[in-house]
N, C-alpha and C positions, 0 to 999 in steps of 0.2 A: 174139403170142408170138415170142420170138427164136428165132433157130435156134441149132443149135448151131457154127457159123463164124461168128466176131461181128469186124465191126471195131469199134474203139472210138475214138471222138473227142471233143473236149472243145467245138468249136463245130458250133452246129444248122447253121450256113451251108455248113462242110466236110461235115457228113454228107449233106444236102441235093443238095451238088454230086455226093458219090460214089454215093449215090441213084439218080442220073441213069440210071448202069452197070448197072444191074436190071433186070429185068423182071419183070409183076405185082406192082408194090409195094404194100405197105400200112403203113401209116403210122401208130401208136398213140403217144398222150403220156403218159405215168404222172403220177398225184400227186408224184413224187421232181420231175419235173422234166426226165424222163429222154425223149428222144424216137425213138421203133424205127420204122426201115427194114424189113421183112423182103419177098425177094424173091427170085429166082433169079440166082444169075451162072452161064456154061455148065454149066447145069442142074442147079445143086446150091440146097439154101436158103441164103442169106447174111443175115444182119441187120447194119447199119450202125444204130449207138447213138450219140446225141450225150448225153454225161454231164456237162457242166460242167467245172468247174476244181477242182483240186487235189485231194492226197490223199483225204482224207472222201470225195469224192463217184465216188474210183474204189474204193474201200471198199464202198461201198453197190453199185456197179455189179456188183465180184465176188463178193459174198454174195448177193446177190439173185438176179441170173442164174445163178447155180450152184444156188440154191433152186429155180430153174423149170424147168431145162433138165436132161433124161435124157441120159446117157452123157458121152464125151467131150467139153469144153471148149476149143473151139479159137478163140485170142482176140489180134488184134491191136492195139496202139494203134499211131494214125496223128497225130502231132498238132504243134505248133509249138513252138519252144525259142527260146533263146538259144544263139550258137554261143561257148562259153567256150574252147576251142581259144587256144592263140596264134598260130596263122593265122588268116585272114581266110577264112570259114566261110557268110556269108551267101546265102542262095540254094541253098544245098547242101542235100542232106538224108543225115542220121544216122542211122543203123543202129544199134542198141543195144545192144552185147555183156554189157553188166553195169550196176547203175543202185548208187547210193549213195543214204541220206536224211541231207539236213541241217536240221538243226533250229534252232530258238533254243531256249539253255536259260533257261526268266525267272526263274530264281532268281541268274542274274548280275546279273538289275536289282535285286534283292527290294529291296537300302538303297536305293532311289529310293522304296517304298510310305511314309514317315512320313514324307517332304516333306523329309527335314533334309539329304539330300546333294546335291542341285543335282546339277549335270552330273562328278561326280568321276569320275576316269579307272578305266574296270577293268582290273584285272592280271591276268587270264585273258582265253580267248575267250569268247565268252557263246554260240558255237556249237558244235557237236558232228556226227560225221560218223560212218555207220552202216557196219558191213563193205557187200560188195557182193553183189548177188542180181544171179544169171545169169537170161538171155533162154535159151529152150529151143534149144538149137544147133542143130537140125534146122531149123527153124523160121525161123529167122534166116538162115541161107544161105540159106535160098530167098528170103526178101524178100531181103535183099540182093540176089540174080541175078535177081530179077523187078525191083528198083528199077533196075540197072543195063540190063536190056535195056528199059523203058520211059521211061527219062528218060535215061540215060547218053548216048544214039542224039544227044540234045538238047542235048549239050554238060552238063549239069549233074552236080555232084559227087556223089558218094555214100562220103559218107563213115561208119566205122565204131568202135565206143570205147566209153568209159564213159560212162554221161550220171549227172546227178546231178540228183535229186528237191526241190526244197526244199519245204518247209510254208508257206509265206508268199511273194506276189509280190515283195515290197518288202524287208523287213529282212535275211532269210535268204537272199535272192540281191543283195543286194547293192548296192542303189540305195540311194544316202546322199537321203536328207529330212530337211532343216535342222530340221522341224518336233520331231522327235524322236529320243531316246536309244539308234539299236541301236549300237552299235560294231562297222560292217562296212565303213567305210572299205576294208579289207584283205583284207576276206573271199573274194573272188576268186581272191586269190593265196596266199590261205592254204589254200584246197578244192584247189586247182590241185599248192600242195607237199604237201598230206596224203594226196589218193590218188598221187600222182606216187610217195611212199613206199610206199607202202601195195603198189602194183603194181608197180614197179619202171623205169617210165616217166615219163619229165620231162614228158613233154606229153598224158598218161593220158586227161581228162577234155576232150569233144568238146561236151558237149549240158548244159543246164540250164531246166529246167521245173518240174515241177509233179504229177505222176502217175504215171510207169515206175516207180519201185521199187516203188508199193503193190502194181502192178497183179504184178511179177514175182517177191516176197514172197510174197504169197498164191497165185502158183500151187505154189511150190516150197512153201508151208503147207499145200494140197489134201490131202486124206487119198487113198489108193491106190486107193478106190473110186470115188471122185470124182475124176478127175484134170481138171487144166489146164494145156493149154499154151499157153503165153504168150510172145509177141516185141513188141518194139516200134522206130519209126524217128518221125524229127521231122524240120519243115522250118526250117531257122535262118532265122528271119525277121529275128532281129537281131542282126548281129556286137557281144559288147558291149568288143571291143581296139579297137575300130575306130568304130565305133557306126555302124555302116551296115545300113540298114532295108532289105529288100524292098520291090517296088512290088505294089500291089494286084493287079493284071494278073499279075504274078508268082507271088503265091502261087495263083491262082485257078487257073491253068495247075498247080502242082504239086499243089494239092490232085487234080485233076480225075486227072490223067495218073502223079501217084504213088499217088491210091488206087484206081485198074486196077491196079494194081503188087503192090495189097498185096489186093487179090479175088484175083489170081493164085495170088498166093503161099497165101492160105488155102485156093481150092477146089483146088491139085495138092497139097499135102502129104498124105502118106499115114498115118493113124491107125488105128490098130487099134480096132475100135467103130463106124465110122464110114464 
């Protein structure tokens, strides 16, 4: 059973490593796929949950665990991005003030379904970009000053912004595949000028993944009896202006020592319920 302070991550390896941090652990696999930590950090209960990837299956994570778990919801994700920044971003990790969803729309392909238009050029975007859902401000400062007092010490950046969610690895962020039709050649620099407008900052949008908005959506979707708070930060594993990768060693160190960071920041926050 989870407790109610959950970290959330998307690999069983990261959760595994921040596992470590616990004490009395026990370790349950759900049929979803889904795999719980729960255990003590300076003696509060913690669960550390590895969900998988992408929106869907942080969907299922926050309906679910809100279905098991009495009182307050206190929930962070810990997990890995791309640093879309036009700085050079890798190795840093992201704080997440506000998350955007970008989609594919497939009815920009639809004349592709009768085989009759080959690869014709479309005159619109075939994507689309969601206003933004806030991270719980309380919430977030504190990770942020627990990420800076555990990894800052260590030279590493900690940076703070929009991040942006997309629904697909590949088409919706941005990787061109000869193999097929998305037209996203541009899409990078097209998310880059749309929230840049949108906020009012040229260089707005820090973090690009796979899961923050769902997760920070539905907490601001909670009903007032059920409440959830929600923050989240990511480790850029890959600059994509740059394309420079983290090393193994690298992330293993930030996983370990950023998610103390982020135990922190859940067992001092102060909730009313809890």
């Amino acid at each position: 059973m989870a407790g109610n302070l959950i970290v959330n991550v998307g690999s069983l390896g990261r959760a595994e490593i921040i596992s470590t941090l616990l004490t009395d652990v026990m370790r349950i696999t759900s049929s979803r796929g889904f795999t719980t930590f729960t255990g003590t950090f300076k003696g509060k209960k913690v669960s550390v949950v590895a969900i998988g990837m992408g929106v869907a299956m942080m969907d299922f994570f926050v309906r679910e665990t809100r279905a098991v778990v009495s009182g307050p919801l206190v929930t962070i994700r810990y997990g890995t991005c791309g640093g879309v920044s036009t700085l050079p971003s890798a190795g840093s990790v992201v704080v997440v003030e506000r998350s955007g969803l970008l989609t594919r729309d497939p009815d920009a392909f639809a004349h592709l379904y009768d085989g009759s238009a080959g690869g014709a050029e479309l005159t619109t975007s075939a994507y689309r970009w969601s206003a933004l859902a806030p991270a719980d401000a309380a919430l977030t400062d504190r990770l942020e000053a627990c990420l800076k007092d555990s990894l800052g010490r260590d030279g590493v950046s900690i940076g703070r912004g929009v991040n942006v969610t997309a629904d697909s690895f590949y088409g919706s962020q941005g990787r061109v595949d000869h193999k097929f039709l998305d037209a996203n050649a541009t899409l990078i620099d097209e998310t880059r000028a749309h929230y840049g407008k949108t906020t009012g900052q040229e260089d707005a949008i820090h973090s690009m993944e796979m899961e923050a908005f769902q997760l920070l959506h539905l907490a601001k979707c909670a009903t007032p009896d059920h409440p959830i708070i929600a923050a989240a930060a990511a480790i850029v594993v890959a600059d994509r202006a740059t394309s420079t990768v983290i090393d193994d060693a690298t992330l293993k160190s930030l996983e370990l020592n950023g998610g103390r960071a982020v135990l922190e920041a859940l067992t001092s926050i102060e909730v009313p319920g809890l």
